[in-house]
matplotlib code that plots the C-alpha trace (Angstrom):
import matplotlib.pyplot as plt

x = [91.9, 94.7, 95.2, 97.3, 98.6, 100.4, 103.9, 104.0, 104.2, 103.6, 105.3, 106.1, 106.4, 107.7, 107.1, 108.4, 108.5, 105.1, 102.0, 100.2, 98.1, 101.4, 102.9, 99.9, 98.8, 102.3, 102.1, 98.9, 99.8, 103.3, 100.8, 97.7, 101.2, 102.4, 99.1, 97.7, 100.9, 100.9, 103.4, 102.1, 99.2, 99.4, 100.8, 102.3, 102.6, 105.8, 104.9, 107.4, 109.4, 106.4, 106.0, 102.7, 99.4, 97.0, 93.6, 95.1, 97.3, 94.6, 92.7, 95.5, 95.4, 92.0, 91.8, 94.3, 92.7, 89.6, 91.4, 93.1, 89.8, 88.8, 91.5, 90.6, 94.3, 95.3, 96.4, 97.9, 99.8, 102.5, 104.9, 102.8, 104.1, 102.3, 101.1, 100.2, 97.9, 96.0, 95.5, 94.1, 92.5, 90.1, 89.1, 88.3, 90.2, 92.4, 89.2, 89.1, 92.5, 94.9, 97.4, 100.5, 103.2, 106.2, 106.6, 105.0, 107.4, 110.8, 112.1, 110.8, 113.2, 116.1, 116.6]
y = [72.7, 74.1, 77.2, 80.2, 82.3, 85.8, 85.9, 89.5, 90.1, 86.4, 85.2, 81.3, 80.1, 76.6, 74.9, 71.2, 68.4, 67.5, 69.9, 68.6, 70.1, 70.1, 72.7, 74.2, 77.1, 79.0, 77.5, 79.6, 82.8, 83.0, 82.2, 84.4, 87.5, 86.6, 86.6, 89.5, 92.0, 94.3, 93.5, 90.4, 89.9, 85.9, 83.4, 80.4, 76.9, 75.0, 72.1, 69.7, 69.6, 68.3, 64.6, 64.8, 66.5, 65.9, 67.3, 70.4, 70.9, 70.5, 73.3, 76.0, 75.8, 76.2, 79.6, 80.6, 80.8, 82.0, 84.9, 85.1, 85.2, 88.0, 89.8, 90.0, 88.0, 84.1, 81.5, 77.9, 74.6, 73.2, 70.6, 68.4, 65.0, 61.5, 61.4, 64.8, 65.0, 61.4, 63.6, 66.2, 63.6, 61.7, 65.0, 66.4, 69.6, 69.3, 70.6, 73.5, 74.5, 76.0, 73.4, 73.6, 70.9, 72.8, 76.8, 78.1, 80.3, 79.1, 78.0, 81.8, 83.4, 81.0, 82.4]
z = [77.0, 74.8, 73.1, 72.8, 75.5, 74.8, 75.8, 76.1, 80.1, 81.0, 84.1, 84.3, 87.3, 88.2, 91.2, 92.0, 94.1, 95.7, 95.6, 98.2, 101.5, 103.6, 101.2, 98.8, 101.4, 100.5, 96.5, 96.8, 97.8, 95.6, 92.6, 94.1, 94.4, 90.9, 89.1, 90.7, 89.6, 88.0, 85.4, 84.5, 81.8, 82.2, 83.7, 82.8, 85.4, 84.1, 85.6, 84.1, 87.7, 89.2, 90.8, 92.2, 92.6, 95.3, 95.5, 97.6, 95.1, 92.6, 94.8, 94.2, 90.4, 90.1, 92.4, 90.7, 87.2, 88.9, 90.3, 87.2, 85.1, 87.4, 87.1, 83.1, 82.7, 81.0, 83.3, 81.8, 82.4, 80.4, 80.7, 82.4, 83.5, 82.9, 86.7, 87.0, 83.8, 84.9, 87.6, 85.3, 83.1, 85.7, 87.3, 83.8, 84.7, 81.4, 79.9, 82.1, 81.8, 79.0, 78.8, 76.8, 76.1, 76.8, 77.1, 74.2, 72.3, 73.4, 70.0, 68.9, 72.2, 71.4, 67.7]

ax = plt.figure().add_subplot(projection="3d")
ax.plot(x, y, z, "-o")
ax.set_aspect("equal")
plt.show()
């Protein structure tokens, strides 16, 4: 899924390594925090420091965008790496998330 996603109060957030069960309980709540401020009308996952995604992981980012739908505010991926989005691919979740190919916008902050 792809789209457009309003930079005005978004929040990227970058997590890397290894999203996995040993470590996506804590990934959860720092996302489940960020998304549910306040001061933040989206969020945005850079996920271009990411190795791999397991189905934990996988887990994570989609109650995240389903608190985020309920919290009337846009969730999306971007800079997703060739594992991660076969990942994405063969569980047909790139359909069900906003996915970006880098931060949208940068060029725009830059000048």
């Amino acid at each position: 899924m792809q789209g457009s996603l309003a930079r005005a109060q978004m929040k990227v957030f970058q997590p890397s390594g290894h999203i996995n069960a040993e470590n996506a309980a804590v990934l959860k709540q720092q996302l489940a925090e960020t998304v549910s401020s306040l001061e933040n009308a989206s969020l945005l996952v850079d996920m271009s420091q990411v190795d791999s995604l397991d189905s934990e992981g996988l887990m994570v980012l989609i109650s995240t965008m389903t608190l985020a739908q309920r919290l009337n505010k846009q969730f999306g991926l971007c800079g997703i790496s060739p594992s991660v989005r076969i990942v994405l691919e063969l569980t047909q979740l790139d359909r069900v998330f906003q996915i970006f190919e880098s931060l949208p916008g940068v060029d725009a902050l830059a000048a």
